[in-house]
C-alpha positions in Angstrom: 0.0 0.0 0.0 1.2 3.4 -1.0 1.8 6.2 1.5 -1.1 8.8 1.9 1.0 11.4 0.5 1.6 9.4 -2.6 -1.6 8.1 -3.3 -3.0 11.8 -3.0 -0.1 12.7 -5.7 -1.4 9.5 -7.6 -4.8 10.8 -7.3 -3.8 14.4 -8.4 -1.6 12.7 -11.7 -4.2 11.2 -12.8 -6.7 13.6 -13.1 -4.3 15.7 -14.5 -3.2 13.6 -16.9 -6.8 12.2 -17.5 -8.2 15.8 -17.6 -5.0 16.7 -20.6 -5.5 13.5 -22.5 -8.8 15.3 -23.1 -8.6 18.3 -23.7 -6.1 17.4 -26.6 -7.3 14.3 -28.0 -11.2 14.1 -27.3 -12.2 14.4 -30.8 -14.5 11.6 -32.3 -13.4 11.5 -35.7 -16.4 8.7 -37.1 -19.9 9.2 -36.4 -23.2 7.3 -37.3 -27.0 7.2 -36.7 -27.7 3.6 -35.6 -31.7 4.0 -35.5 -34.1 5.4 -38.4 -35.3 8.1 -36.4 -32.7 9.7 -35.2 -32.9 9.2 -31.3 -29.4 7.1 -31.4 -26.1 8.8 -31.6 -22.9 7.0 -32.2 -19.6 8.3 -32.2 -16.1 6.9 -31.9 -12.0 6.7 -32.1 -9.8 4.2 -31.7 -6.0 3.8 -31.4 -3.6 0.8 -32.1 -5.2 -0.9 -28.6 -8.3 0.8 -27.6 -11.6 2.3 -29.3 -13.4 4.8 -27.4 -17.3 5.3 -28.0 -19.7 8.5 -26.9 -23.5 7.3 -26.9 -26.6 10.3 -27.1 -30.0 8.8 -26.8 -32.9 10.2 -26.8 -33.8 8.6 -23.0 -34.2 9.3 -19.0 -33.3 5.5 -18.7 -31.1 3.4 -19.8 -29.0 2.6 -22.7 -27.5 -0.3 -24.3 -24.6 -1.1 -26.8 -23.6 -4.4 -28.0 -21.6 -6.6 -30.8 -23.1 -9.5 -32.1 -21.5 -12.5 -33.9 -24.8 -12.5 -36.3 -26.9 -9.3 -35.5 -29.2 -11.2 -32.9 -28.8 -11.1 -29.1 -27.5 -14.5 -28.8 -24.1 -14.8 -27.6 -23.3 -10.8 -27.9 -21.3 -8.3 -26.1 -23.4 -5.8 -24.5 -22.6 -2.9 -22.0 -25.3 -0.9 -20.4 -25.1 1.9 -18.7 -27.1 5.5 -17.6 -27.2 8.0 -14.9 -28.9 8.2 -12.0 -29.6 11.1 -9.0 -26.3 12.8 -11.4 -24.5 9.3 -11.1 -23.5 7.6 -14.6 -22.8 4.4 -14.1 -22.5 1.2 -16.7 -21.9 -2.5 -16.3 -20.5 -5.1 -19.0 -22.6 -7.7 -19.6 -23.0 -11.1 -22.3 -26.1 -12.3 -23.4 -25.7 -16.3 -23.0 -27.0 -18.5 -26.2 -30.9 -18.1 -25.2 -30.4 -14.5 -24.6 -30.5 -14.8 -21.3 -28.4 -11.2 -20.2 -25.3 -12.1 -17.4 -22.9 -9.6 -15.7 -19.6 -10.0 -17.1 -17.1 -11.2 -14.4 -14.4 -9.1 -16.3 -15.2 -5.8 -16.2 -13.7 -4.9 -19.7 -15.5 -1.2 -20.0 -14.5 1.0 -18.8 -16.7 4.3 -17.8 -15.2 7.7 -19.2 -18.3 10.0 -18.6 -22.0 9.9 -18.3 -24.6 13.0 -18.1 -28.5 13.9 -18.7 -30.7 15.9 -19.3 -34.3 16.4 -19.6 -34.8 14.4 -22.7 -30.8 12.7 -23.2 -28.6 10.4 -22.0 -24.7 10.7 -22.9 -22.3 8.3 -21.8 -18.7 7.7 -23.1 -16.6 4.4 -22.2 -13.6 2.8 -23.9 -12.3 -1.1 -24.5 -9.3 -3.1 -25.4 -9.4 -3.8 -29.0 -8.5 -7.4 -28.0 -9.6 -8.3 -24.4 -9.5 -11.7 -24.2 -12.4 -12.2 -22.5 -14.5 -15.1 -24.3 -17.5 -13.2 -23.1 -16.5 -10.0 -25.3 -15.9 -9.4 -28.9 -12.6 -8.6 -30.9 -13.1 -5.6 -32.7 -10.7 -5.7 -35.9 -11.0 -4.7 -39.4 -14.1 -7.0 -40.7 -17.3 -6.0 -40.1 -19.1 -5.5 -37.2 -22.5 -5.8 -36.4 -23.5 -3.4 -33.8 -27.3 -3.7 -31.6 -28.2 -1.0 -29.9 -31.2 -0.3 -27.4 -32.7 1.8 -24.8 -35.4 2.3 -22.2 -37.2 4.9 -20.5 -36.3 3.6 -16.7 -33.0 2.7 -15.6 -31.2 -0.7 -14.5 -33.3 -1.6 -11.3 -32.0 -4.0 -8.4 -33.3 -6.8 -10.6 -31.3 -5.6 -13.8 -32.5 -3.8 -17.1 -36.3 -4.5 -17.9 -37.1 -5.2 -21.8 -36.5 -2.8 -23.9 -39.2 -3.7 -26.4 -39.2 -2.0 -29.5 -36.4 0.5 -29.0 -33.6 -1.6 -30.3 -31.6 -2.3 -33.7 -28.8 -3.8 -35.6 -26.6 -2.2 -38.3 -23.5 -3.4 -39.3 -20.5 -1.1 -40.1 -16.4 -1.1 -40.0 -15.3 0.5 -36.8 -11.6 0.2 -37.5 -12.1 1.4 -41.2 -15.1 3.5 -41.2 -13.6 5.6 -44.0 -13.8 9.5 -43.6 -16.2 11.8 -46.0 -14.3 14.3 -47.8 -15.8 17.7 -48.9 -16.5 17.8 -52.2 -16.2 21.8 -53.3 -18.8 23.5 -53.0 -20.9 24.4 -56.5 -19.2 20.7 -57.8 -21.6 19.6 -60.5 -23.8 16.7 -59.8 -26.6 14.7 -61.6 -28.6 11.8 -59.7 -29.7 8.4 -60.8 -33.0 7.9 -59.0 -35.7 6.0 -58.9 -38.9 7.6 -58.8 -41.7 6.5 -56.1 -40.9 2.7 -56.8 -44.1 0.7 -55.1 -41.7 -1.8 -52.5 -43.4 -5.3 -53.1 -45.2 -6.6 -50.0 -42.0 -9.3 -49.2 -39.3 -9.2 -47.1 -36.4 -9.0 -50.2 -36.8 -7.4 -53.4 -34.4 -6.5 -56.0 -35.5 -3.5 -57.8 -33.2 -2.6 -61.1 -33.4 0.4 -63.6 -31.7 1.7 -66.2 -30.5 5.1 -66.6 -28.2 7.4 -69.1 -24.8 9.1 -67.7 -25.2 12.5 -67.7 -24.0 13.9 -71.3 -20.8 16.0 -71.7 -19.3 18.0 -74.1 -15.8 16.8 -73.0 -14.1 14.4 -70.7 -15.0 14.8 -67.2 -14.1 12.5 -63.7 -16.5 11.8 -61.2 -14.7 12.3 -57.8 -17.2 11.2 -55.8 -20.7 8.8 -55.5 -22.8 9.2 -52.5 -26.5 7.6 -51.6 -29.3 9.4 -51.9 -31.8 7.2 -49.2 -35.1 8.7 -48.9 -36.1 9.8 -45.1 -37.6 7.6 -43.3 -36.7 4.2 -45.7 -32.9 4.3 -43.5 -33.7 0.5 -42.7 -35.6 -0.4 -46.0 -33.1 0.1 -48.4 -29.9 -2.3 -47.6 -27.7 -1.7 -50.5 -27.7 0.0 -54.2 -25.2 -1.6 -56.7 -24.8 0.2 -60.1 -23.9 -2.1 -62.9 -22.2 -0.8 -66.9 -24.9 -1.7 -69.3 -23.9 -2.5 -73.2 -23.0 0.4 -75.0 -25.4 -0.2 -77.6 -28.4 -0.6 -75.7 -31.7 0.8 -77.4 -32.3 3.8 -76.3 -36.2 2.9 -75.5 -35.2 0.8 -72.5 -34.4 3.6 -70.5 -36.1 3.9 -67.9 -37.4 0.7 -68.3 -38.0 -0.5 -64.3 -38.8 -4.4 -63.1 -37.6 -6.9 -59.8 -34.0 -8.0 -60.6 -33.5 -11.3 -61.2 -37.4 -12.1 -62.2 -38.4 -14.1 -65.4 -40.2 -11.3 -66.8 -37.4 -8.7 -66.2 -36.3 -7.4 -69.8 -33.5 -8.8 -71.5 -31.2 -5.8 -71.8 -30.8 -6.2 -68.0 -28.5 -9.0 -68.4 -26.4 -7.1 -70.8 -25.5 -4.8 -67.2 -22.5 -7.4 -66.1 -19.8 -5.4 -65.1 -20.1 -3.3 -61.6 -19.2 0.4 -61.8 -20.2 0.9 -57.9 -21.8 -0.4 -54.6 -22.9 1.3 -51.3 -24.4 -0.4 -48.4 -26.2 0.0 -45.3 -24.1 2.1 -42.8 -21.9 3.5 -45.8 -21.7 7.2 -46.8 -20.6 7.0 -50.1 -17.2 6.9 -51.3 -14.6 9.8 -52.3 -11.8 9.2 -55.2 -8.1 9.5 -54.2 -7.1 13.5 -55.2 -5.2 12.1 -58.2 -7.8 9.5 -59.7 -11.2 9.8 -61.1 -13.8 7.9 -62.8 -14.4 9.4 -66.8 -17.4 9.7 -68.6 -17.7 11.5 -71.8 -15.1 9.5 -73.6 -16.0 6.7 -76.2 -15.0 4.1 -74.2 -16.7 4.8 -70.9 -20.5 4.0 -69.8 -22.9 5.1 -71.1 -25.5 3.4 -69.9 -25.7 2.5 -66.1 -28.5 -0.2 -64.4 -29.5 0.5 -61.0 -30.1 -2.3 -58.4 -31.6 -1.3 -55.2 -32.1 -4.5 -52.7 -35.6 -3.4 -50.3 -35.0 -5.1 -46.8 -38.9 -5.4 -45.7 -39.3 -8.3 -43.1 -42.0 -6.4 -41.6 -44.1 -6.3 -44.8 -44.8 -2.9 -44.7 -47.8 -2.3 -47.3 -48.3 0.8 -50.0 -44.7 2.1 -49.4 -43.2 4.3 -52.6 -39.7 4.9 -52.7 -37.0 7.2 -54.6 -33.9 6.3 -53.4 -31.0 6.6 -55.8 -27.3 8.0 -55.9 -25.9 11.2 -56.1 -22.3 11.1 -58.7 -19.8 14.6 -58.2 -18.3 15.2 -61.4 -16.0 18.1 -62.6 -14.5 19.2 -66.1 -11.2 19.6 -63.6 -9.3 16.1 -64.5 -7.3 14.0 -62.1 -4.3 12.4 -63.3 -5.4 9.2 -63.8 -8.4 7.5 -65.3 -10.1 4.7 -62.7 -10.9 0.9 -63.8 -12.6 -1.9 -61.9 -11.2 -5.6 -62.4 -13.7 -8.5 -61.4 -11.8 -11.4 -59.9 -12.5 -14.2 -57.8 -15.0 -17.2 -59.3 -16.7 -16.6 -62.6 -20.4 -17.2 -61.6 -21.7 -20.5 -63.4 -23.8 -23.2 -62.2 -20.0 -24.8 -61.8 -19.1 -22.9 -58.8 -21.6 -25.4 -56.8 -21.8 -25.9 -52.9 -23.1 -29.2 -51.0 -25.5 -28.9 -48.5 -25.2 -29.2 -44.7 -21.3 -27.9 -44.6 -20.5 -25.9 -41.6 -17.7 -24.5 -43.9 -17.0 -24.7 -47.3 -13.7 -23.1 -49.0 -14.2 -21.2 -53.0 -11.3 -20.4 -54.5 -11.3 -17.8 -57.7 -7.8 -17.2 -59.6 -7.0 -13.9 -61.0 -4.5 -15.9 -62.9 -0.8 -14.7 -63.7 -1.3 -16.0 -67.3 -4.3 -13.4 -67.4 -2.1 -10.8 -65.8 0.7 -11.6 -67.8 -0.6 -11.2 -71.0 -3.0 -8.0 -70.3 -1.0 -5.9 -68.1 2.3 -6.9 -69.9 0.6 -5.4 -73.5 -1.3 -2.5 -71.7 0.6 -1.3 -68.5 4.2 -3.1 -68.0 4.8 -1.5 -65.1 1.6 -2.6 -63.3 -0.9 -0.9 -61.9 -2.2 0.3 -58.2 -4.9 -0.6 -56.7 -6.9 1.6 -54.2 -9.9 0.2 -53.3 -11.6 -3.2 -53.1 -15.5 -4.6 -52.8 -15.4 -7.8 -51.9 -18.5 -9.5 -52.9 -20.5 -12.8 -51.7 -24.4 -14.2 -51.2 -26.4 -15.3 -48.1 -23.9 -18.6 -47.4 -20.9 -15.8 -47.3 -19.3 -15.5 -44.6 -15.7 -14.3 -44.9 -13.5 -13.5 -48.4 -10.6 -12.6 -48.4 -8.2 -10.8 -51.8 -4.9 -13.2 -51.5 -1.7 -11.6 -53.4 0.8 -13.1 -54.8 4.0 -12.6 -56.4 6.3 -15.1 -57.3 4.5 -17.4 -55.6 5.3 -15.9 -52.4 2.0 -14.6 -50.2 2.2 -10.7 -49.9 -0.1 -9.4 -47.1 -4.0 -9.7 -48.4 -5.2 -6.5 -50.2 -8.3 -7.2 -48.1 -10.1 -9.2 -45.8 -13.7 -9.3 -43.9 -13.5 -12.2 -41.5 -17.4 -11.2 -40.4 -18.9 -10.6 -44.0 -22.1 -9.2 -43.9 -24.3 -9.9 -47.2 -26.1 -6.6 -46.3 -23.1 -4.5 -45.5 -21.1 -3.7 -49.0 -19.0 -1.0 -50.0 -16.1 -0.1 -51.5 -13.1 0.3 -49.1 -10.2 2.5 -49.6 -6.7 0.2 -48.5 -4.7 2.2 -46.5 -2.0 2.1 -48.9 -2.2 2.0 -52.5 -1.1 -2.0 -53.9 0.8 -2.6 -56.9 0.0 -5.1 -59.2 2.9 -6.2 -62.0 2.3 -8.6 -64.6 2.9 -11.8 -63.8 1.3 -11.5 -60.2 -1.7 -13.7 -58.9 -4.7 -13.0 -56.7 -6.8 -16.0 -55.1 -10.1 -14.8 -53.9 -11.2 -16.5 -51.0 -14.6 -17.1 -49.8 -16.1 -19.3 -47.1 -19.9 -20.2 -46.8 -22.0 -22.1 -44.5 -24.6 -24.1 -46.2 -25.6 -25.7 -42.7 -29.5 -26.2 -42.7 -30.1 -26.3 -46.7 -31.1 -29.2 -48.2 -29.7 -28.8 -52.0 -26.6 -28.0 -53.3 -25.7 -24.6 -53.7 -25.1 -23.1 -57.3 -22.8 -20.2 -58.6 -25.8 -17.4 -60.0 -27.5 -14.2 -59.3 -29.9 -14.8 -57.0 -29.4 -14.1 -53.5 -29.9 -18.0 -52.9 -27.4 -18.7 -55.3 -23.4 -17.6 -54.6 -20.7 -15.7 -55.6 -17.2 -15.5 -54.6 -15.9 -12.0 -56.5 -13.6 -9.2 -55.3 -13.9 -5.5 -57.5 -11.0 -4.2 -57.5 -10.6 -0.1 -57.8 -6.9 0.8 -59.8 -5.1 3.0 -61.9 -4.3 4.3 -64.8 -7.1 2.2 -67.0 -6.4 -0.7 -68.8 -8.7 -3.1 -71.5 -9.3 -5.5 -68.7 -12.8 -6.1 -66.9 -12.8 -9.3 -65.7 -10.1 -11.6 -64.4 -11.5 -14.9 -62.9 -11.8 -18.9 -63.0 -13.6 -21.7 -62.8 -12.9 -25.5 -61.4 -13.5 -27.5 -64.4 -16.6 -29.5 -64.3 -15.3 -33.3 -65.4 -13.4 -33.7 -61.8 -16.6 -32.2 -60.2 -19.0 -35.0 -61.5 -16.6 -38.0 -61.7 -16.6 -37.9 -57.9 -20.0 -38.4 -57.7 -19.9 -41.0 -60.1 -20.7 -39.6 -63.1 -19.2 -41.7 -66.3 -20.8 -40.1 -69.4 -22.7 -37.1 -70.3 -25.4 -37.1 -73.3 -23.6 -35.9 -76.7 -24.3 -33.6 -78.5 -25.0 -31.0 -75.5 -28.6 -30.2 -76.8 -29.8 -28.3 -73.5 -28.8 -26.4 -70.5 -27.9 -28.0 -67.7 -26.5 -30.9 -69.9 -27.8 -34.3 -69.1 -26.0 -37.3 -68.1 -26.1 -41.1 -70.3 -24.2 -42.6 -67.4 -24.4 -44.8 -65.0 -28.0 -45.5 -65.1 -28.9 -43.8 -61.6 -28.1 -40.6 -63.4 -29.3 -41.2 -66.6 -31.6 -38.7 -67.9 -30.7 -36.4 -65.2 -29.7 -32.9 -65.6 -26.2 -32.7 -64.3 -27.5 -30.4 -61.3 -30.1 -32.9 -60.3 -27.5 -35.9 -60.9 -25.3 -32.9 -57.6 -28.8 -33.1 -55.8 -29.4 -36.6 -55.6 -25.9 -37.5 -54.7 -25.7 -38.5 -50.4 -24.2 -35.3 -49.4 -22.9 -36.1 -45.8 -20.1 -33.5 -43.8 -17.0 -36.2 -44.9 -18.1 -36.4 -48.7 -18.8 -32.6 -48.5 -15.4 -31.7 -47.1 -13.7 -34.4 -49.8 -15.3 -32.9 -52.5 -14.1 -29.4 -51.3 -10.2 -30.6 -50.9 -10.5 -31.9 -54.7 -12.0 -29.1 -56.1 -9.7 -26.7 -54.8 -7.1 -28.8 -56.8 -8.7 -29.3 -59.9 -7.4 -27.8 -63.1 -9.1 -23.9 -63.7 -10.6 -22.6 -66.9 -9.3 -18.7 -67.1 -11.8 -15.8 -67.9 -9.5 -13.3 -68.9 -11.7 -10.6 -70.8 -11.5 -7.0 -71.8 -14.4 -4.6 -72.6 -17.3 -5.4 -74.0 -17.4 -9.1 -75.9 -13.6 -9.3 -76.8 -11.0 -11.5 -74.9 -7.7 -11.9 -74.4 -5.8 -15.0 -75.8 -5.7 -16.6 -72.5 -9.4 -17.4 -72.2 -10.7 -20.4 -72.1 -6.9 -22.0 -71.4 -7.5 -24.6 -68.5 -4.2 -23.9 -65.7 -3.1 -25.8 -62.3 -4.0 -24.0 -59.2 -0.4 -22.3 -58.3 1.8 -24.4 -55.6 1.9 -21.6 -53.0 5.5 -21.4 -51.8 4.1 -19.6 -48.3 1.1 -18.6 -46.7 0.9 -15.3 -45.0 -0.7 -16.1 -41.5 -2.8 -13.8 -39.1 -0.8 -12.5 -36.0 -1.0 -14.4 -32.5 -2.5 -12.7 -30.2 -1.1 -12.7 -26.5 -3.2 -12.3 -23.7 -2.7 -10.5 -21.0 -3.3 -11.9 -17.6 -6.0 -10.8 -15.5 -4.5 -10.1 -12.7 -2.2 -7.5 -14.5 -2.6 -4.1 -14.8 -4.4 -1.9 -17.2 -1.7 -0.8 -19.6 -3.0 3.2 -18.4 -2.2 2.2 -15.1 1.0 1.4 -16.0 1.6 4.6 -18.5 1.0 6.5 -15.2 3.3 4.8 -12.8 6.0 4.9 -15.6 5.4 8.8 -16.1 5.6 9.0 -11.9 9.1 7.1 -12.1 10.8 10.0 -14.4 12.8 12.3 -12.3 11.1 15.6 -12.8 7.8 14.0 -11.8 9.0 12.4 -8.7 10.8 14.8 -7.4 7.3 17.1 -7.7 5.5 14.5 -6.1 8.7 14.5 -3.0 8.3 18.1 -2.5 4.4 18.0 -2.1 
């Protein structure tokens, strides 16, 4: 035990010390709205160890903040706190795998501030990044889904009553949130929007139009894209991708509106392959790098744009119109450099197929160095940098990551989401620019959970069906759009025991001749009869992840490179970059502040102050 005097010098330090941290350093950079009506601030700012949040809720009671694995209560990380008689106070708490809400034995948050008003509650605490306490959540770079939810009396002797309605989910990146950037003001702007669209009485629409580019005179660069979500619809509309349509599209279909991904949905929305843009839920638009920009104007940039808007309605909200759209910054001003997009990962096909009741299933797509080779060495020999990636899955997504190699040596990912969220997707900025030389080789990485589904899986468009893609953001432009594979299909079906398929292939899926237990089958009812069991499930992943790879390798348009079609090996991957071990601290150690103070007390000017006292 410390001497009186010292402790009161302690006591004195700290508050000093606390008061200056501050006064200098208080700033929340990153803000959000978690609730669609405004009555649930969020701010926060983190360091290399610790993220700091500030709560304002419209409430005299209590308020709660939490991260979930999936966006449900089960088996989150929950802190609660409020003020009462002047007193803020908070607690830690876990909800247990019925929800059942428990006081965390380690206390891992820690109260900075609380205070009230009539009609608010504010209250600031701070975390370890990393507390390794199974009852709390890392935060790290993926996404995280964040519940939130309040009450109008505070935590009793009993604990916090329901909340009822007042509570929410929204996922969002608190360790790479981005930053909006002011776009000048009097920057030109035009708006793709749809116009009092009547939201189907569902839970999940897709809802695609098509629209012209604004027309100019003369090149321009958009600088930056931002959504444009009518009030009150914060929660309906989930995410807006915006896809480059064929140049030559008849004129007449714009404007022409229908569900995505219906049967009666016009054909010219399936000439809209290649994706241009995507925000999300909890994104607020995206900002080109000062020296980059995306053209328009020139005779080889869009021209024509479709618009899909995904409605999120699971309460079946009736007679609702929106008009929800984007808002694109342009300026006659150019940047430097012209901006492309490169699909990688899987090219979608009924071949990129997943068997049921896996609790995780590997994809692999190859953005092969014979595709790299080829284009970048004819167009850009030097390479080109990346700046930005979307990574890109379905509902059995749940983590990609961009893999980059170079001589067959793993460099660090270009980007990674170990919590992907099929509702959360946006373009994120990497915190330094990548190059990419000719010759180099990106894997993209996806794993999926098809536990509970009956039926295979198959590569498509619907939200049912999967993808495995990365979009990747770079300059200066080059003639390449897409740079993906495929597993080859003839390993795929020989290890269910497929011998022969029916010649001359006559119809789509193919059929099979042989053995007879297929025969007449299409080859995706020849996957969904095979006994799919976890051991055959994981065999079947091992092998396809080694079979040989048909290349897309594609520029602009209908044209190819030479390298399409080839079939390649899987590269032999020298090394494997692998995460960072984390080392826990014990519990029965100090708080790494509480140390920062006793080492700043040990310097001589500072004990020799606290001495003279």
């Amino acid at each position: 035990m410390l001497p009186a005097k010292y402790r009161n010098v302690l006591v004195l330090f700290t508050a000093f010390w606390f008061y200056a941290s501050f006064s200098h350093g208080s700033g929340f950079r990153h803000s959000t709205i978690l609730d669609p009506h405004g009555k649930y601030h969020l701010k926060w700012r983190f360091d290399r160890g610790t993220i700091t949040f500030e709560i304002e809720v419209e409430t005299t009671g209590y308020v709660g903040f939490g991260l979930s694995p999936n966006g449900a209560m089960a088996l989150s990380d929950i802190v609660i706190g409020g003020v009462t008689d002047g007193r803020p106070y908070l607690q830690d708490y876990f909800a247990d795998a019925k929800r059942k809400v428990h006081r965390d034995v380690q206390q891992n948050y820690r109260l900075e501030y609380g205070r009230e008003n009539n009609t608010h509650t504010v209250l600031a605490f701070s975390r370890d990044l990393l507390t390794c306490d199974t009852n709390d959540k890392d935060i790290t770079e993926s996404t995280v889904r964040v519940i939130w939810a309040y009450h109008s009396d505070d935590v009793g002797p009993s604990g916090p009553m329901y909340h009822g309605v007042n509570r929410g989910r929204k996922s969002m990146r608190l360790l790479d949130p981005g930053s909006k950037v002011n776009i000048t003001s009097g920057t030109d702007f035009f708006n793709l929007q749809n116009i009092n669209v009547p939201v189907p009485y569902k839970d999940t629409t897709y809802w695609c139009q098509i629209f012209q580019i604004q027309e100019v005179q003369q090149k321009h660069h958009i600088i930056r894209i931002e959504p444009l979500i009518q009030r009150g619809h914060e929660n309906l509309v989930h995410h807006i991708l915006l896809y480059q349509c064929d140049s030559n599209l008849n004129e007449s279909e714009l404007g022409a509106s229908h569900e995505c991904y219906h049967p009666n949905m016009p054909d010219s929305f399936l000439t809209c392959e290649t994706i241009v843009f995507a925000w999300a839920i909890g994104g607020e638009g995206f900002t080109y790098p000062p020296h980059v920009g995306l053209s328009i104007g020139t005779a080889i940039d869009p021209v024509y744009v479709l618009m899909e808007v995904h409605y999120d309605n699971p309460a079946l909200q009736q007679g609702v119109l929106d008009s929800s759209g984007l808002r694109l910054f342009y300026t006659p001003e150019l940047r430097q450099y012209d901006a492309g997009v490169i699909e990688t990962g899987v090219w979608v096909s009924l071949y990129h197929m997943l068997p049921p009741g896996m609790q995780e299933y590997v994809s692999e797509g190859h953005c092969t160095r014979e595709c790299l080779q080829e284009s970048l060495g004819q167009e850009m020999p030097n390479g080109v940098r990346v700046f930005a990636v979307l990574m890109h899955a379905h509902l059995a997504g749940r983590a990609i990551r961009t893999r980059h190699f170079r001589e067959q040596e793993e460099l660090q990912p270009l980007s990674h989401d170990e919590e992907f969220d099929f509702n959360f997707q946006e373009f994120q900025l990497l915190k330094e620019e990548r190059l990419l030389l000719p010759g180099d080789h990106l894997i993209t990485e996806c794993k999926y959970t098809t536990k509970g589904r009956q039926n295979m899986t198959w590569g498509g468009l619907t939200t049912r069906d999967e993808m495995c893609l990365s979009y990747l953001l770079y300059y200066p432009r080059v003639n390449l759009a897409r740079c993906e594979s495929l597993p080859e299909i003839t390993g795929q079906l020989k290890f269910i025991g497929v011998k022969e398929i029916q010649a001359p292939v006559t119809t789509w899926p193919f059929m099979i001749k042989s053995p007879k237990k297929y025969s007449n089958l299409s080859f995706t009812e020849a996957m969904d009869k095979y006994r799919w069991s976890k051991k055959r499930g994981k065999s079947f992943n091992q092998m396809v992840l080694q079979l040989p790879m048909n290349v897309r390798c594609s520029k602009w348009g209908q044209d190819e490179w030479s390298i399409q079609g080839t079939l390649v090996s899987p590269p032999e991957v020298k090394s494997e970059v692998k995460p960072p071990s984390v080392v826990c601290r014990s519990a029965s150690e100090p708080h790494s502040g509480v140390v920062l103070l006793f080492t700043l007390c040990l310097t001589y000017s500072v004990v020799q102050a606290c001495l003279s006292l």
